[in-house]
N, C-alpha and C positions, 0 to 999 in steps of 0.2 A: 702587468696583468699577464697572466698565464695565456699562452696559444690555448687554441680548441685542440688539439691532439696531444697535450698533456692534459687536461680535462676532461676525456673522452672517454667512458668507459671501457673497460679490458673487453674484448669477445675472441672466443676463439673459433677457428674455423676449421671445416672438417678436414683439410688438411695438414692442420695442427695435430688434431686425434689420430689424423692415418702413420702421420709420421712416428706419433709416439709410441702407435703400436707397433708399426714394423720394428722401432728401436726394442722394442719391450722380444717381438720376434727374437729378432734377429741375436741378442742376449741371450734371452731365456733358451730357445728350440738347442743352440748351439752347446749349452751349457752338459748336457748328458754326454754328446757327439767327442766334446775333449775331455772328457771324462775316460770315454771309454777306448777314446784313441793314445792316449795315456798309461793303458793298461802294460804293467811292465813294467814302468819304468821305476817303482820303488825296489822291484828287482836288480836293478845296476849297482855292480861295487867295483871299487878301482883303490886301486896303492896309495895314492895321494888323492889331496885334494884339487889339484889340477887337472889331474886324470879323471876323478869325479867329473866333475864339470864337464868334461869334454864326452865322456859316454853320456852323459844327461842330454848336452845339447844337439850331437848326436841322433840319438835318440830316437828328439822330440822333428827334429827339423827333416827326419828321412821320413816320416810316420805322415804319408797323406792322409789317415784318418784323423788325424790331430791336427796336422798344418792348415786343412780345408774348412774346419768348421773357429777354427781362431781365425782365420782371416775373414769369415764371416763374421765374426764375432765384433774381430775390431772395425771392421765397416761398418757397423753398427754405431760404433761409436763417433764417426764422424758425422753419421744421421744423426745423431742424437746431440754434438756441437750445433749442425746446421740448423738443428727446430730448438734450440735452446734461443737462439737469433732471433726465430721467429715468433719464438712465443713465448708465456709467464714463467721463468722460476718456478712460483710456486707450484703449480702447475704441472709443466714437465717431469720434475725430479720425482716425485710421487708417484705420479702416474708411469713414468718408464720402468721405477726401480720395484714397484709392486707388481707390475704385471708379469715382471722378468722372473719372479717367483713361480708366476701362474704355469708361465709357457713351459719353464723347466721341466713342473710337477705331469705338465699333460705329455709333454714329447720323450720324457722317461716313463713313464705308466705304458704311453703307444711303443717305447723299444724294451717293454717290457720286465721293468725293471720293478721290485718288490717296494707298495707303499703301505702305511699305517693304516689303510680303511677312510672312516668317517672323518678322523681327525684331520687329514688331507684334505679333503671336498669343503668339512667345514670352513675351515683356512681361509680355502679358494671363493669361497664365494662371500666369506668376509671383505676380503681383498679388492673383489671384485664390485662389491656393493661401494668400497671406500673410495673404488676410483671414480665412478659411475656419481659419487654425492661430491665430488672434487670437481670433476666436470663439469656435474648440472651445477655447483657455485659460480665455476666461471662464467658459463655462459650464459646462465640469464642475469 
């Protein structure tokens, strides 16, 4: 006979949700930031292809606009191993990887960066209703 904690229904808890957002954050908000700390670099040419490389990684590794928001970025990432730990598959991957859409969309619009109108918002708040009915599945 099965234990009572593999029988037990899934719930998840509000630090389940906090963690998935700051991963969805911390993703998304950084995603413009190396975007634009980036700038340049398809400008680099070199004699070989060794040399390439080496102006590319260059670069990207002198550019604290870039270096700063990828290390963000991948912190993020280890938030997002650590609440996988603690919470459902099904669950997390949805939720981290659509909200990471959201945050992009809002934290590029806020540094000002040109988007399609309505097509945009509608997206976002498809998105946003999809995580919201994934949620309320788990948790009641």
């Amino acid at each position: 006979m099965d234990s009572p904690e593999n029988t037990a229904p899934a719930s998840v808890d509000i630090y389940a949700v906090l963690s998935i957002l700051l991963v969805a954050i911390m993703w998304g908000a950084t995603n413009p930031f190396i975007k634009r700390g980036s700038i340049g670099y398809n400008e680099l040419k070199a004699d070989s292809k060794l040399g390439q490389l080496w102006l590319e990684v260059r670069f990207l590794i002198t550019r604290w606009q870039y270096v700063l928001p990828l290390v963000i970025n991948q912190l993020g990432s280890i938030v997002y191993v650590l609440t996988l730990q603690r919470t459902e598959l099904s669950l997390t991957v949805p939720m981290a990887n659509s909200l990471t859409f959201v945050f992009t969309a809002i934290t590029a619009r806020l540094l000002g960066e040109r988007q399609s109108g309505w097509k945009i918002y509608c997206g976002m708040a498809l998105v946003i209703l999809g995580t919201v009915i994934c949620g309320l599945d788990k948790m009641l």
